[in-house]
C-alpha positions as CSV (number, residue, x, y, z in Angstrom):
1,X,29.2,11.5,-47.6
2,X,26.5,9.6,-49.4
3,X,22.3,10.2,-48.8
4,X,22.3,7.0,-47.2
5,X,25.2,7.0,-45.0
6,X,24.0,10.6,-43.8
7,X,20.4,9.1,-43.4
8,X,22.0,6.3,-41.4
9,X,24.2,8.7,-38.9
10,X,21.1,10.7,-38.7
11,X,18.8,7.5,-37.3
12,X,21.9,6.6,-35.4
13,X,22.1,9.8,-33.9
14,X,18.4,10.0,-33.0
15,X,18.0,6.5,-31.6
16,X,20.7,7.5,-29.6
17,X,19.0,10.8,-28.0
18,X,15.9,9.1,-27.5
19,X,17.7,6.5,-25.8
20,X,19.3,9.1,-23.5
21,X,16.3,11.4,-23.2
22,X,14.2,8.0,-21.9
23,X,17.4,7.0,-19.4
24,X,17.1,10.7,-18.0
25,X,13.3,10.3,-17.6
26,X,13.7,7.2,-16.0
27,X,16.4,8.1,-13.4
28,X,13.9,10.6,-11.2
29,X,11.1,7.9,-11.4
30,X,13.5,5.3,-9.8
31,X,14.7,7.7,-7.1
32,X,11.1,8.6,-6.4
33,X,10.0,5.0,-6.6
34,X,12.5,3.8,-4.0
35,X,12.0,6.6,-1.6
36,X,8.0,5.9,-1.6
37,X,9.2,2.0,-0.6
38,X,10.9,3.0,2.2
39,X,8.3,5.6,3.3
40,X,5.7,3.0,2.9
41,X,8.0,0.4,5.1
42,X,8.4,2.6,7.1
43,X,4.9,3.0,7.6
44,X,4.4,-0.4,8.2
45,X,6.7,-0.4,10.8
46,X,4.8,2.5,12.1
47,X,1.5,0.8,12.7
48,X,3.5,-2.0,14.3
49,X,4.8,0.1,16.9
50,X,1.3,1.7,16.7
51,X,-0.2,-1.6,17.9
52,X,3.0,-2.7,20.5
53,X,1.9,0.7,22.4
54,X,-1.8,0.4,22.4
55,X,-1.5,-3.5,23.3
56,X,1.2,-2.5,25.9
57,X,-0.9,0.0,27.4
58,X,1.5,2.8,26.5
59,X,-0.5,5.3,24.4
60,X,-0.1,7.9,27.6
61,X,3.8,7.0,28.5
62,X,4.3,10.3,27.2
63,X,1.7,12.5,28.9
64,X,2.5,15.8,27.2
65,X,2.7,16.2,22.9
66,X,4.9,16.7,20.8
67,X,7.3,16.4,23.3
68,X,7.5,13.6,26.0
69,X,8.2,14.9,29.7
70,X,9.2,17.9,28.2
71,X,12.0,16.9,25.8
72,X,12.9,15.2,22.8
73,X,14.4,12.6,24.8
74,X,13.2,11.7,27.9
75,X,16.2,9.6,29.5
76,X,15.2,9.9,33.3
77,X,12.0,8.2,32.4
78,X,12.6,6.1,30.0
79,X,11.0,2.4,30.3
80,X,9.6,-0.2,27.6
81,X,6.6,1.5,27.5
82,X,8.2,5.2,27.4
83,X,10.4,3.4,24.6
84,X,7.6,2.9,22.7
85,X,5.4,5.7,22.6
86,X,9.0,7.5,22.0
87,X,9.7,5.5,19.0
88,X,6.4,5.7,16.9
89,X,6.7,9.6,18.0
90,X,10.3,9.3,16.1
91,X,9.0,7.1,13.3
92,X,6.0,9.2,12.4
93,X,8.4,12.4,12.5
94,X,11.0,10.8,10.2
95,X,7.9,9.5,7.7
96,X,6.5,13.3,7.7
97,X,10.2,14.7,6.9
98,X,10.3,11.8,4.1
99,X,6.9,12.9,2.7
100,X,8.2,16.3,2.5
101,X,11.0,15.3,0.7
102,X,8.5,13.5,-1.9
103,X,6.5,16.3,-2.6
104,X,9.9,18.4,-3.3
105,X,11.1,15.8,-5.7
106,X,8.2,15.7,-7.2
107,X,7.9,19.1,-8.1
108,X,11.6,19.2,-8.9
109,X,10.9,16.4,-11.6
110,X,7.6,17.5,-12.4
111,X,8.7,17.6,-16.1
112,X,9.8,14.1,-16.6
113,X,7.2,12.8,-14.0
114,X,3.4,11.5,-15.0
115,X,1.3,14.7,-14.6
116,X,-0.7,13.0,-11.1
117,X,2.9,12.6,-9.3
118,X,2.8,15.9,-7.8
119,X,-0.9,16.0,-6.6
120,X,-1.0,12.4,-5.0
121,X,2.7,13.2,-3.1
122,X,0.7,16.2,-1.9
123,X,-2.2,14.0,-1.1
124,X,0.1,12.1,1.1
125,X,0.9,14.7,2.7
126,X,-2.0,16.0,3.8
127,X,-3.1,12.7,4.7
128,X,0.5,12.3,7.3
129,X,-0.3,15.7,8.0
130,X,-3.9,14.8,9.3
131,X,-2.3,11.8,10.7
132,X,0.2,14.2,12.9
133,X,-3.0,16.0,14.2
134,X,-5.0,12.5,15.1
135,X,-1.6,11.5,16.8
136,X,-1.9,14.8,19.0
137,X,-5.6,14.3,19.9
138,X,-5.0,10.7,20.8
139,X,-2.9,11.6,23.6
140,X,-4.6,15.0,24.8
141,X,-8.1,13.1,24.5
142,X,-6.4,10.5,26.8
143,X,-6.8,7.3,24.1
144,X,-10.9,8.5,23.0
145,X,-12.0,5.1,21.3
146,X,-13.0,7.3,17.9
147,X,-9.5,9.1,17.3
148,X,-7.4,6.2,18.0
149,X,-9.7,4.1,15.1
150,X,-9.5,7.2,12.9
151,X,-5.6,7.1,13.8
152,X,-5.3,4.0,12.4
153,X,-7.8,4.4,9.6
154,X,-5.9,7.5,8.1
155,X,-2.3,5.8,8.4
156,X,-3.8,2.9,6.5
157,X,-5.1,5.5,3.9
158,X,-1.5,7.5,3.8
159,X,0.0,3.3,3.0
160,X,-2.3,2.6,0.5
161,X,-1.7,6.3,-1.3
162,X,2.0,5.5,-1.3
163,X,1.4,1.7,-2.6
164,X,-0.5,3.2,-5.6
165,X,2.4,6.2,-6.4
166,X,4.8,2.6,-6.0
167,X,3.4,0.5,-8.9
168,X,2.1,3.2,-10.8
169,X,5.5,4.4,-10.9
170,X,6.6,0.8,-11.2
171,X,8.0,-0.3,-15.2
172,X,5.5,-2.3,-16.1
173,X,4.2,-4.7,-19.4
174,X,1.2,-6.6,-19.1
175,X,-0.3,-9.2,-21.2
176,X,-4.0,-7.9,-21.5
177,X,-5.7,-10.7,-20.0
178,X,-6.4,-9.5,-16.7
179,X,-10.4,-8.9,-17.4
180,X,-12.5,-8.3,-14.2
181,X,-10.1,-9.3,-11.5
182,X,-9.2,-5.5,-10.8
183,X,-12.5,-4.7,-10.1
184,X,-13.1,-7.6,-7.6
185,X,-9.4,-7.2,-6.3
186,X,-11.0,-3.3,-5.4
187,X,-13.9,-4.9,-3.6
188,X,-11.8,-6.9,-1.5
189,X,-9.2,-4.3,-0.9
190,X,-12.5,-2.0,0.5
191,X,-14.1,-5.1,2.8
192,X,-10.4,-5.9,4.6
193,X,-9.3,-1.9,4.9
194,X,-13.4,-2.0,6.8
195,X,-12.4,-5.1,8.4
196,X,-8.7,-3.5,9.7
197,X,-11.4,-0.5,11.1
198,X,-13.2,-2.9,12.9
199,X,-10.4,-4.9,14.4
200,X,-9.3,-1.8,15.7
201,X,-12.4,-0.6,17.1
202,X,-12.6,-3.4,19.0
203,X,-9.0,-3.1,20.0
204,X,-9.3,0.3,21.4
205,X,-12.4,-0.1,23.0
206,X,-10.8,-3.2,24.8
207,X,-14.2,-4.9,23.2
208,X,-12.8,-8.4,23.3
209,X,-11.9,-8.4,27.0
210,X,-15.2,-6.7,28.1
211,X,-17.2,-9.2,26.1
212,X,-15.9,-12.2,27.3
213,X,-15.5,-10.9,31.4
214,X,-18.5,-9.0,31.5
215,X,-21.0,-9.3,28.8
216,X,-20.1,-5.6,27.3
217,X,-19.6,-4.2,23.6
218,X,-20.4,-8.1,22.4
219,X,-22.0,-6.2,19.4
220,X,-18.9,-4.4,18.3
221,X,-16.8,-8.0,18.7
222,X,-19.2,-10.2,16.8
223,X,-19.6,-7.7,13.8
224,X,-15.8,-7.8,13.6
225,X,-15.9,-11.5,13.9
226,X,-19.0,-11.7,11.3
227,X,-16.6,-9.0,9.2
228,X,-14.2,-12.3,8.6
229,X,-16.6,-13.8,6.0
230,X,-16.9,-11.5,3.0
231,X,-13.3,-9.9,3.5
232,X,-11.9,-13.3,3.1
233,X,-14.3,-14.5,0.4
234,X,-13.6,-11.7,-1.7
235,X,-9.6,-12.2,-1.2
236,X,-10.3,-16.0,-2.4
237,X,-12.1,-15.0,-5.3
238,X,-9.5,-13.0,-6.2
239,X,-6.8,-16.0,-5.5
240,X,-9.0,-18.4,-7.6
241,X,-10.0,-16.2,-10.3
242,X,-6.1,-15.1,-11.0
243,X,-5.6,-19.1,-10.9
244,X,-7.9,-19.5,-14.1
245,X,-7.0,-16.9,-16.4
246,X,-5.3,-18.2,-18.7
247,X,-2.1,-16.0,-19.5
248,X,-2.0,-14.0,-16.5
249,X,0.9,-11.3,-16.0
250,X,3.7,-13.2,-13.5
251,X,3.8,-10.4,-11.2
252,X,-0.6,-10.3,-11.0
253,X,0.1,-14.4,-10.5
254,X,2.5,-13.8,-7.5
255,X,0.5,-11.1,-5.8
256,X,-2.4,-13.0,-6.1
257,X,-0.2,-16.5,-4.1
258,X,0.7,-13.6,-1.4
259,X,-2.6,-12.8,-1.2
260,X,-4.1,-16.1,-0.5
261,X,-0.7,-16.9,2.0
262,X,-1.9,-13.7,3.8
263,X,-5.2,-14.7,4.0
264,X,-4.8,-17.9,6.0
265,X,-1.5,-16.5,8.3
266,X,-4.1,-13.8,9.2
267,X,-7.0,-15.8,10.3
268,X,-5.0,-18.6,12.0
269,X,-3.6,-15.2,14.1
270,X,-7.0,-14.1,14.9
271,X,-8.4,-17.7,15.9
272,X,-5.0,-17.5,18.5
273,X,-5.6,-14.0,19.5
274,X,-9.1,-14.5,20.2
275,X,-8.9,-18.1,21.9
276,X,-5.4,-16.7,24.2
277,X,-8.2,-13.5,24.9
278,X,-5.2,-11.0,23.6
279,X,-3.1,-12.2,26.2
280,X,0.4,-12.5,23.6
281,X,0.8,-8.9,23.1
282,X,3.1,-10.3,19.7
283,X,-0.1,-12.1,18.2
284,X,-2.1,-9.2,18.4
285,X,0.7,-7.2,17.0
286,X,0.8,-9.5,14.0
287,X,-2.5,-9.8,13.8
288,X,-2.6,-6.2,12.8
289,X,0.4,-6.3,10.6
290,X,-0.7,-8.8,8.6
291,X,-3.9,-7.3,8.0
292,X,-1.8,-3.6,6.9
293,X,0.3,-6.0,4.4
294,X,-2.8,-8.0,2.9
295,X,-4.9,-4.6,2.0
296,X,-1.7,-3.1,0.6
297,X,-0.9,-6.8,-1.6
298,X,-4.5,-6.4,-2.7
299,X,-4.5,-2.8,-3.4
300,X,-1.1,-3.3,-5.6
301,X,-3.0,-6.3,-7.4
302,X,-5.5,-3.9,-8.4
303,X,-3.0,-1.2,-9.4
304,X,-1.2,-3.4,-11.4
305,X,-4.6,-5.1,-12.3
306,X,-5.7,-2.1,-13.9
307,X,-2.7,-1.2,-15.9
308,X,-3.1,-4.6,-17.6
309,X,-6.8,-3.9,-18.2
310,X,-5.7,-0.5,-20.4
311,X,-3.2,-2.5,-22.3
312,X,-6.5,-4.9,-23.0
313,X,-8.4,-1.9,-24.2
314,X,-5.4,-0.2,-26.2
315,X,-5.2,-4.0,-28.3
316,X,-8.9,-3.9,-28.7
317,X,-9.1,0.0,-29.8
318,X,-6.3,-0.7,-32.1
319,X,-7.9,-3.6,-33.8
């Protein structure tokens, strides 16, 4: 055998191992990518049923915790509104079990994995963790105003946490054009996760109804309703900003349409919540659910935002 033909098995031979060695790096990133989707769905789902039992008046269906009546299922009792402070009990358990599962997997992988897969599965799970705890204190502190808002504020945290661990995970090649827009896809993420707190302060202080029938906690629904302004000014900026630059990454382009579709489905649903006074329970439902899905569209624009920006600074560092 020739020098060349040895040089050429050789290349052959170690294009080939790299190609394997990159397949078997990829395969646990995909597996752990997929089961953050459906934790994160199932999250979603999660504050939808969150919502359903609050705007049902069934956050105390099940008076005890963590069981309801005293068992894991509470057949002789069960109604629409035992249903559904049974389900998000069910839900919540199965997303804790998942998030276990994603911590394991990430250690077990912790060799092919980026070195900040491990700490922010573990940061998921304390934050579901936390989440468990709020759950608990919600019932036994009979629906107190401040743990049901923090409920809903930490599962929004826990969504957003797996969102990032999804696209950072996510394959990925940007074009380097992105400039700013991450930084002002941030601020708007911030002002709509604040609004989604206020929305459901007023929510679980029944603000809306007390304000209209008797004059009560107007403060707390009119600093909501002021809230509207710069949340959704910030999301446009963000739409019309990704509209002129020039260049933009396809998948930046399309988050940034969602974003803007979002935006106007979300305020049409609170302009019918508020003028039917929360009287269709599915309104206010969506309301919420919309909300959850723009903050987590705006924090994967800025995830994905910011990826693009370090290819930017890799072409400018190599020139």
């Amino acid at each position: 055998m020739t020098d060349s033909s040895m040089n050429s098995n050789l290349l052959i031979n170690s294009g080939g191992y790299s190609a394997q060695v990159d397949v078997q790096a990829s395969a646990p990133r995909t597996q752990i990518r997929r089961l953050i989707w459906k934790i994160a769905f199932a999250t979603l789902l999660l504050m939808a049923i969150g919502s359903a039992t609050r705007v049902m008046n069934a956050g105390l269906a099940c008076p005890d915790w963590p069981l309801c009546y005293g068992t894991l299922f509470p057949a002789q009792q069960m109604n629409l509104q035992v249903f559904l402070e049974w389900f998000h009990r069910l839900d919540a358990a199965l997303i804790g079990v998942s998030t276990l599962l994603l911590v394991g997997l990430s250690v077990w992988h912790r060799r092919v994995l980026p070195s900040w897969t491990v700490w922010m599965a573990l940061a998921a799970l304390g934050l579901i963790l936390v989440q468990g705890l709020l759950g608990g204190l919600t019932v036994t502190q009979l629906l107190r105003f401040d743990i049901v808002t923090a409920h809903l504020g930490t599962a929004l945290l826990f969504f957003t946490t797996l969102l990032v661990m999804g696209m950072l995970l996510l394959p990925y090649s940007g074009t380097g054009t992105v400039g700013r827009l991450p930084w002002v896809s941030l601020s708007a993420a911030i002002l709509v996760y604040l609004q989604s707190l206020s929305g459901g302060l007023v929510g679980s202080r029944w603000a809306l109804h007390q304000c209209l029938w008797g004059s009560q906690l107007c403060s707390v629904m009119n600093t909501h309703l002021l809230g509207v302004i710069p949340a959704s000014l910030a999301t446009l900026t963000v739409v019309g900003l990704a509209w002129r630059t020039p260049a933009l990454q396809l998948l930046l382009r399309r988050l940034a349409n969602l974003a803007g579709g979002l935006l106007l489905l979300q305020v049409l649903l609170g302009v019918a919540t508020f003028r039917l006074h929360l009287q269709v329970e599915m309104l206010t439902v969506m309301h919420q659910m919309i909300g959850a899905t723009l903050l987590g569209t705006l924090v994967c624009f800025t995830v994905i935002g910011l990826r693009d920006r370090a290819v930017a600074l890799r072409l400018e560092s190599a020139a």
